[in-house]
N, C-alpha and C positions, 0 to 999 in steps of 0.2 A: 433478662440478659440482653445489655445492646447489642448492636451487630451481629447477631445468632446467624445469618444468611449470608451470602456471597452476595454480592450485588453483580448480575449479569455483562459481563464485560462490554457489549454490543448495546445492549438496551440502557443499561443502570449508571454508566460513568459518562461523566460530564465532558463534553468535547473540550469546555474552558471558556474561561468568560473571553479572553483575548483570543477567538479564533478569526480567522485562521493565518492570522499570524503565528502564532503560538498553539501548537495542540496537544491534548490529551492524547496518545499512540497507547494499544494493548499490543505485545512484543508475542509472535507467536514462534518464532523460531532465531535459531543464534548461526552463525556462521559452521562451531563447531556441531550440530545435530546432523546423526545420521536417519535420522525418521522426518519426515515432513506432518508435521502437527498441524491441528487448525481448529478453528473454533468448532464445538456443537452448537448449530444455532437455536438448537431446542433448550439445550442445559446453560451454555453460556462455559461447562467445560474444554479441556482442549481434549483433543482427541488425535488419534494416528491417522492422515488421511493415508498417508504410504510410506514404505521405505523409499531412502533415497538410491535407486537403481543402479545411478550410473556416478556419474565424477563433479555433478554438478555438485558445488557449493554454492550454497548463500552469500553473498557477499559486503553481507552487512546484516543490522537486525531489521526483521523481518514480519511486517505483522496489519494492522486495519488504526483506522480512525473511528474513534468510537460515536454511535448516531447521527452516522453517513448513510447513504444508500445508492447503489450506482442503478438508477434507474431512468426516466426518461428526458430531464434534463441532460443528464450526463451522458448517453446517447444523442442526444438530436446536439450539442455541444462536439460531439466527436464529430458525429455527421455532417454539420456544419465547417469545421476546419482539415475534415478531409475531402470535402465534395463528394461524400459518399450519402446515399441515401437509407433512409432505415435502418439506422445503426440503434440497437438497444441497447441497453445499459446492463452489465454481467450478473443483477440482482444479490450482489453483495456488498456490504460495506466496503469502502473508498479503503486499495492497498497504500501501506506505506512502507517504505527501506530508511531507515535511520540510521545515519550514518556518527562513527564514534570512537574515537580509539582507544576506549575500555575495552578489554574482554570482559564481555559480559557473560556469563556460560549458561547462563536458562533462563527460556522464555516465561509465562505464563505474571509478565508485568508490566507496571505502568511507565511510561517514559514522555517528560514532555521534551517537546522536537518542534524545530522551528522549520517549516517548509522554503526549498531554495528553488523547486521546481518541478519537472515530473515526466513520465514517458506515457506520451497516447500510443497505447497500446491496443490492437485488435484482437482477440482469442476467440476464432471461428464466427468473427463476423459481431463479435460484440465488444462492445467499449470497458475494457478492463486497465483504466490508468494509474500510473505507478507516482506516487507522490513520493517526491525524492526529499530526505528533512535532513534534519544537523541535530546531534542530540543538546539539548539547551547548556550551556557551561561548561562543554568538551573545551579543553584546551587548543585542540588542533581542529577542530572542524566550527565552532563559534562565530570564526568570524568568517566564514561563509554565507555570503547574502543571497547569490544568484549562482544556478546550476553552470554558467557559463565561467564562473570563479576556479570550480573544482580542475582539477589537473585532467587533459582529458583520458590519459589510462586509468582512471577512477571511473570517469562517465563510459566507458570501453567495459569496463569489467561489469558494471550493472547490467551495462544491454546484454553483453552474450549472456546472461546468465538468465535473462528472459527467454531471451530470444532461441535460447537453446532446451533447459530445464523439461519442457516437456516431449521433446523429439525422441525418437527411439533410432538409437544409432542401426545406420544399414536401410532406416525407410525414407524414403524422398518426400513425403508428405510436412508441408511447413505449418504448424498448428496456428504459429504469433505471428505476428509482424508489430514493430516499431513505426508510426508512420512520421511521428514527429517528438523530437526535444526540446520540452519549454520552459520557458523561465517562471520567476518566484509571481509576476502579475495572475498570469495564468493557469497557473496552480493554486492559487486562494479562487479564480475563478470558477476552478473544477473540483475543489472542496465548498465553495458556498453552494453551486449546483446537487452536490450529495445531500447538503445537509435538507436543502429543498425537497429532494427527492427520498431523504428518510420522512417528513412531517409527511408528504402527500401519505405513505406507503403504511406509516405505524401511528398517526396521531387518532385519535378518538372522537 
């Protein structure tokens, strides 16, 4: 029987021959989810990491580049364009936001998405960057080539939703910081460095 198996989302699906202009995206959450899903990196299942607490939405679709890795490239890449030293890389697959004006109502698929930029992002000291893409043949978002295109209450609505998503309202403590917004060059920068940093991490 062909295809009797799932082919592991993370490990088994092909990032694409045209990357990283053009990428393979697994879609783990949609705008409208009340639970925050995410992959089992053991099954390649998705799984509840938690409900969604508070008010934050998604603000688009929501999910990894498949046989990436945010590991020490992608760190000392942070560290290097914030002058910070020792930055490591958040040991998961390179996020991405795909942006698209389908409703799409569930995750748990594949979407190719053209990258236009992204958000270096810090989460307690480690390098957790946001690859900002265009879903490939959306009417409205297509011809989007550089994140600096997007309207900026699009680019406004992504950040807080980082920048906010894990705070617990009433506490002072800031988990994220945003340190920089970059465009479409440097964002294939920060997916060729993952993908370096999956072969270091899983090749044989």
């Amino acid at each position: 029987m062909a295809n009797s198996f799932k082919a592991h989302p993370w490990h088994g699906v092909f990032i694409g021959a045209n990357a990283p202009k053009i990428l393979t995206t697994f879609i783990e959450i949609v705008p409208s989810d009340t639970v925050k899903y995410e992959i089992d990196k053991d099954s390649g299942y998705l799984k509840i990491d938690r409900p969604q607490k508070f008010s934050n939405i998604v603000p688009a679709l929501y999910g990894f580049v498949p046989q990436t890795y945010c590991g020490d490239k992608v760190g000392e890449f942070a560290a290097e364009k914030t002058g910070r030293a020792h930055i490591a890389g958040d040991g998961d697959p390179l996020d991405v936001l795909v942006l698209t004006e389908k409703n799409i109502v569930h995750g748990n698929i594949l979407i190719q998405a053209k990258p236009i930029g992204g958000f270096r992002m810090i989460d307690k000291g480690e390098a957790d960057d946001k690859i900002i893409a265009v879903m490939v043949q959306d009417e409205i978002y297509q011809n989007y080539n550089d994140i600096s295109e997007l309207p900026e209450a699009i680019v406004k609505r992504l950040k807080h939703y980082f920048l906010t998503y894990k705070n617990i309202p009433g506490e002072a403590t800031v988990l994220c910081e945003i340190t920089h917004t970059y465009g479409r060059e440097e964002a294939y920068e920060v997916i060729n460095r993952s993908q370096i940093d999956y072969q270091d991490k899983f090749s044989l």
